[in-house]
C-alpha positions in Angstrom: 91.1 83.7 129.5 93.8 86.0 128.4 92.6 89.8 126.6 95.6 92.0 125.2 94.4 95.5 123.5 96.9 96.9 120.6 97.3 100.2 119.3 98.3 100.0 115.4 99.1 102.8 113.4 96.0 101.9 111.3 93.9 100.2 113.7 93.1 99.3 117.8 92.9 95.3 117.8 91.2 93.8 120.7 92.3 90.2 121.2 91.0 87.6 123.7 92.1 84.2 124.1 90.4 80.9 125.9 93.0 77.5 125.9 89.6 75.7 126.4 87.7 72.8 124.4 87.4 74.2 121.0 84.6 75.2 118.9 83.7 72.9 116.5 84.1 73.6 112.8 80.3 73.4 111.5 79.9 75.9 114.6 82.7 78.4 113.6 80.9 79.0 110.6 77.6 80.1 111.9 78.7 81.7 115.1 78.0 85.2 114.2 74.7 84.2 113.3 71.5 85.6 115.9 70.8 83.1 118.1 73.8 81.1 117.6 75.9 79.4 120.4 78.6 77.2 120.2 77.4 74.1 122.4 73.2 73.8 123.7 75.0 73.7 127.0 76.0 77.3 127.0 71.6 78.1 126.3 70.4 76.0 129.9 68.4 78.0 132.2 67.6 81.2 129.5 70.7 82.8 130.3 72.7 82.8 126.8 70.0 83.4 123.6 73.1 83.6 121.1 73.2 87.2 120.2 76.9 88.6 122.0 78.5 87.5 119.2 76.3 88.5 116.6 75.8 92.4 118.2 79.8 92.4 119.0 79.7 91.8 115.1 77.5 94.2 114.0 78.9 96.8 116.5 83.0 96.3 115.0 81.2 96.8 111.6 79.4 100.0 112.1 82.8 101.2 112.9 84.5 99.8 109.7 85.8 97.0 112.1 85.9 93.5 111.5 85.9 90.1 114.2 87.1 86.8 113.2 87.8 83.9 115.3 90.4 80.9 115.2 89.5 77.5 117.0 91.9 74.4 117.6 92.7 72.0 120.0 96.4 73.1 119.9 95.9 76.6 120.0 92.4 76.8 121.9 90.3 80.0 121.1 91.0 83.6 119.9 88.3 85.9 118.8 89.9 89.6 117.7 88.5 92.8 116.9 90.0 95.4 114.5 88.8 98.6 114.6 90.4 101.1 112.0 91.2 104.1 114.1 90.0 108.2 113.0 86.5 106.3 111.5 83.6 107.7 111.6 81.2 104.9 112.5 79.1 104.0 109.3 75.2 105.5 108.7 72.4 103.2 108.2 70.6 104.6 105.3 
């Protein structure tokens, strides 16, 4: 696993990397979803209930962020974070 942190004018971009198996297509597009993981493997023994992604999500866009994620068998795994920098983090109403 492989994490780099960048510091744009416009934004701090958190990236992190796995060459692993890849996440499988139909999965990529529910993966931010609650209680989402990407293989029942990952949920044995009660310790992964499929929220990380989802609060990691919800966290980058109180802050005006986004996260998106690439998956291939080339290019394993990236997930990155971009958070615009001299935000304030957004109110919930």
């Amino acid at each position: 696993v492989g994490v780099r942190l960048e510091g744009q004018t416009e934004a701090v971009v958190l990236t992190v990397h796995n060459q692993g198996a890849p996440i499988p297509a139909e999965v990529l597009e529910r993966l931010f979803e609650p209680f989402q993981r990407a293989s029942e493997e990952q949920g044995r023994g009660g310790r992964n209930v499929g929220l990380g992604l989802y609060i990691v999500q919800q966290i980058a866009r109180a802050h005006g962020g986004q996260v998106t994620v690439r998956s291939s068998h080339e290019d394993g795994t990236t997930f990155v974070v971009r958070l615009p920098r001299g935000r304030d983090p957004v109110e919930n109403g």
